[in-house]
TORTI-179833 format. One record per residue (C-alpha): residue number from 1; residue in one letter; x, y, z. Coordinates in pm, 1 decimal, decimal comma. Example, Ala and Ser with C-alpha at 12.3 -4.5 7.8 and 13.67 -1.06 7.14 Angstrom:
% TORTI-179833
[atom 1 "A" [1230,0 -450,0 780,0]]
[atom 2 "S" [1367,0 -106,0 714,0]]
% end
This chain:
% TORTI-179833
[atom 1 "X" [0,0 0,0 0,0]]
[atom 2 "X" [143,7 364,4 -92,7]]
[atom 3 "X" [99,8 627,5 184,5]]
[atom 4 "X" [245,7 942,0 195,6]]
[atom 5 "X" [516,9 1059,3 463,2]]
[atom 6 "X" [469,4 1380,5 627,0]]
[atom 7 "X" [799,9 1659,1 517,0]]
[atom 8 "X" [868,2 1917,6 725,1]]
[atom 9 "X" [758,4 2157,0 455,6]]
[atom 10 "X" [403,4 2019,2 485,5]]
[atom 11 "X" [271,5 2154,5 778,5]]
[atom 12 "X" [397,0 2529,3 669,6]]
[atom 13 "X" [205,8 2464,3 333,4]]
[atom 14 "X" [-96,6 2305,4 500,6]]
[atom 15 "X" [-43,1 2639,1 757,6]]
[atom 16 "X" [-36,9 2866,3 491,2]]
[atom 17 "X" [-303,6 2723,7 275,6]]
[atom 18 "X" [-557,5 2779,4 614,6]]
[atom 19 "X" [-401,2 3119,4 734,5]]
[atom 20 "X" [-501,8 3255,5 357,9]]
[atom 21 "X" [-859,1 3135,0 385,2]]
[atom 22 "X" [-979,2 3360,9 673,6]]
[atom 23 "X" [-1180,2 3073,0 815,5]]
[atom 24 "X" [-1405,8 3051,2 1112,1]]
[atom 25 "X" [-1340,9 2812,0 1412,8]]
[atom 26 "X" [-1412,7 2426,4 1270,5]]
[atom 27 "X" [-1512,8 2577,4 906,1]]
[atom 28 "X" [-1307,0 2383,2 621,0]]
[atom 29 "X" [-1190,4 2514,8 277,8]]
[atom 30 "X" [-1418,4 2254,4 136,4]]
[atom 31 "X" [-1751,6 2429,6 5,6]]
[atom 32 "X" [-2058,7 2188,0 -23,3]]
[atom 33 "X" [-2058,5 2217,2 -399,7]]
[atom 34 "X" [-2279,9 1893,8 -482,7]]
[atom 35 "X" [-2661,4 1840,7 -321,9]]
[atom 36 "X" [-2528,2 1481,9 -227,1]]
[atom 37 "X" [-2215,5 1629,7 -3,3]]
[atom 38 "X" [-2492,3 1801,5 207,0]]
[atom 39 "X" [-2566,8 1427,1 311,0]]
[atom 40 "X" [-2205,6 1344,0 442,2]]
[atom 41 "X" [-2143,3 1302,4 788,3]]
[atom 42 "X" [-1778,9 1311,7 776,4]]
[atom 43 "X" [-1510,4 1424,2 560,0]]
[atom 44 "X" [-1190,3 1239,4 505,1]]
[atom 45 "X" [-1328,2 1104,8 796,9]]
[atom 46 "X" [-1355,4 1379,9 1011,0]]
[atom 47 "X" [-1729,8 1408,3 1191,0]]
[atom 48 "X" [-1895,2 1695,0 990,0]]
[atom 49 "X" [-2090,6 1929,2 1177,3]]
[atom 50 "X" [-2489,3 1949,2 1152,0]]
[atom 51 "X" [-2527,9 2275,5 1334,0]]
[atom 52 "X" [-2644,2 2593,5 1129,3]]
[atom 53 "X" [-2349,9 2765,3 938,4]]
[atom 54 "X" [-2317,2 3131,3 957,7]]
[atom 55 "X" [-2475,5 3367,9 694,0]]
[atom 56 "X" [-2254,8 3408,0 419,3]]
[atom 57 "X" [-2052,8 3029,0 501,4]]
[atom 58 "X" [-2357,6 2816,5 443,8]]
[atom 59 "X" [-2212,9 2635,8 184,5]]
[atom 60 "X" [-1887,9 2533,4 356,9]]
[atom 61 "X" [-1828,2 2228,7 529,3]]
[atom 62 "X" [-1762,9 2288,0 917,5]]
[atom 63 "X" [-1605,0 1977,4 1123,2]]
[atom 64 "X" [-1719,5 1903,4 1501,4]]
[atom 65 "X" [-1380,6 1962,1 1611,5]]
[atom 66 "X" [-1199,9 2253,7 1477,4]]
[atom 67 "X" [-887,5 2080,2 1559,5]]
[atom 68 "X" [-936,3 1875,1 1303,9]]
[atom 69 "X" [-970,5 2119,1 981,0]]
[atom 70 "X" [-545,3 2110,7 928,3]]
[atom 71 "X" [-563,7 1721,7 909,4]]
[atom 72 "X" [-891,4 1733,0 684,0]]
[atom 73 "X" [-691,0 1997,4 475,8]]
[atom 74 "X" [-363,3 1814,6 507,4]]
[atom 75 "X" [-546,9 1458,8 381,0]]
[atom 76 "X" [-699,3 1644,4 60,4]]
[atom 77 "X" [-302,7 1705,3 -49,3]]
[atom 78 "X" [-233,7 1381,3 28,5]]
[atom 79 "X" [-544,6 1280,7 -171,8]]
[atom 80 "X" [-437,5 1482,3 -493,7]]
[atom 81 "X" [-82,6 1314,4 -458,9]]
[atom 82 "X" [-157,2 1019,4 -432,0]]
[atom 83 "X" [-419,7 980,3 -677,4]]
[atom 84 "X" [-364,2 1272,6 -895,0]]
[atom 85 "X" [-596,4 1154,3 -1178,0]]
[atom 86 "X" [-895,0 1086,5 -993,7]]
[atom 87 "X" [-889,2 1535,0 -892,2]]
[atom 88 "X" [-801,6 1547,7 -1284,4]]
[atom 89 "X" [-472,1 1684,5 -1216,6]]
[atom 90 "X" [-171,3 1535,2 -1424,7]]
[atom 91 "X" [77,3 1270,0 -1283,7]]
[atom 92 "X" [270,5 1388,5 -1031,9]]
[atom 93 "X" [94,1 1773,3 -981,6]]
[atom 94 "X" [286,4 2068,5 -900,4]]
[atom 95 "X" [202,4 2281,5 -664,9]]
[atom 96 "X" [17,8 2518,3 -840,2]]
[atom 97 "X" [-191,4 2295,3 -1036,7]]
[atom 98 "X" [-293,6 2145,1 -684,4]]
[atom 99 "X" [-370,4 2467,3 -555,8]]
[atom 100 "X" [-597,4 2544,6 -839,5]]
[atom 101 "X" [-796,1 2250,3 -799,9]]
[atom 102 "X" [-790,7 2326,0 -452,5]]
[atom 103 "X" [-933,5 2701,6 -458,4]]
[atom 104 "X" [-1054,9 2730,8 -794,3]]
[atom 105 "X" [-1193,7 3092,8 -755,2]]
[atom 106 "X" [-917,9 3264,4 -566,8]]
[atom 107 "X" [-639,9 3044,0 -686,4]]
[atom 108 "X" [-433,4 3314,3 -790,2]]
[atom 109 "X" [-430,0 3506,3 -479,6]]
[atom 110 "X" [-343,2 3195,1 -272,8]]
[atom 111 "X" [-55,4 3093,7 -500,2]]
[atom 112 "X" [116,5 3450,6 -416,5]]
[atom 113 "X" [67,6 3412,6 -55,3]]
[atom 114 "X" [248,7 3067,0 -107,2]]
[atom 115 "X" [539,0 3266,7 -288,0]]
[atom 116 "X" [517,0 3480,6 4,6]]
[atom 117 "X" [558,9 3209,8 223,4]]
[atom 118 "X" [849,2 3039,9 22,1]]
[atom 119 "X" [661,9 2830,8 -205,1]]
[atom 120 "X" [717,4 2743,9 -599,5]]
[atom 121 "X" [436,9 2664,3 -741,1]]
[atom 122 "X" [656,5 2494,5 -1003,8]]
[atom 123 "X" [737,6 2288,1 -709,0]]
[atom 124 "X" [620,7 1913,8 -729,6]]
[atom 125 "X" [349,8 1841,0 -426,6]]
[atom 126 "X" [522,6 1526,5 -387,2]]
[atom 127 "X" [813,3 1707,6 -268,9]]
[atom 128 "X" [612,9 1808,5 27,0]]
[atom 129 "X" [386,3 1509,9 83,0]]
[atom 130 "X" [625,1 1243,5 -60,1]]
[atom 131 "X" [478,4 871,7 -160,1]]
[atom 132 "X" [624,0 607,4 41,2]]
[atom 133 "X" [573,2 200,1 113,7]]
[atom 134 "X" [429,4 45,6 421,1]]
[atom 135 "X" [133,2 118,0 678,6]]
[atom 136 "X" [-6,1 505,2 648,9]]
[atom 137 "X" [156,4 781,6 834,7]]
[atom 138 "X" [-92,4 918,7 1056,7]]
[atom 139 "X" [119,6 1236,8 1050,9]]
[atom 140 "X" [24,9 1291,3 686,3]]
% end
């Protein structure tokens, strides 16, 4: 089974990623974009939350635990390296194509804060999440 092992470089990007979407306490990136992913109870296996959404966020997802939107984040990077194809992303995605799959509205913006931050978007996501063999790193 291929996992991905956690770089130190990760948990700055997965950081960074958050700290530019001016999120609310437990609110996730991920926007309910589908009528079916208002019937999920978790995400990435994370307990969604069922509680009203503020005005303005109703379409986002918000978790139960707002401890547990970096590692929700975090596992949809792992997600697009590991399985780039399945996001529609090409074989081994850089950066910046992951990011606009990721925010594909305010892409640009984000990918400047990343520059900001010291990341190339030219930069291969595996070089931050990078594939490995054995059991999953719960790190990741």
């Amino acid at each position: 089974m291929q996992t991905l092992k956690r770089k130190a470089d990760a948990d700055t990007f997965v950081s960074s990623v958050i700290d530019h979407e001016g999120l609310l306490p437990g609110q996730t990136p991920f926007r309910t974009d589908n009528p079916v992913m208002k019937t999920w109870n978790t995400i990435h296996g994370y307990k969604i939350s069922k509680k009203q959404r503020p005005i303005g966020r109703e379409n986002f997802i918000f978790l139960e635990n707002p401890k547990e939107v970096s590692p929700a984040v975090r596992q949809q990077f792992v997600n697009y390296t590991l399985n780039p194809a399945r996001f529609g992303l090409p074989q081994n995605p850089t950066i910046g194509a992951a990011i606009s799959k990721f925010d594909q509205t305010g892409a640009r913006g984000k990918l400047d804060f990343l520059r900001k931050r010291g990341f190339d978007p030219a930069q291969p996501l595996s070089s931050l999440f990078q594939p490995q063999t054995g059991g999953l790193d719960a790190s990741a």
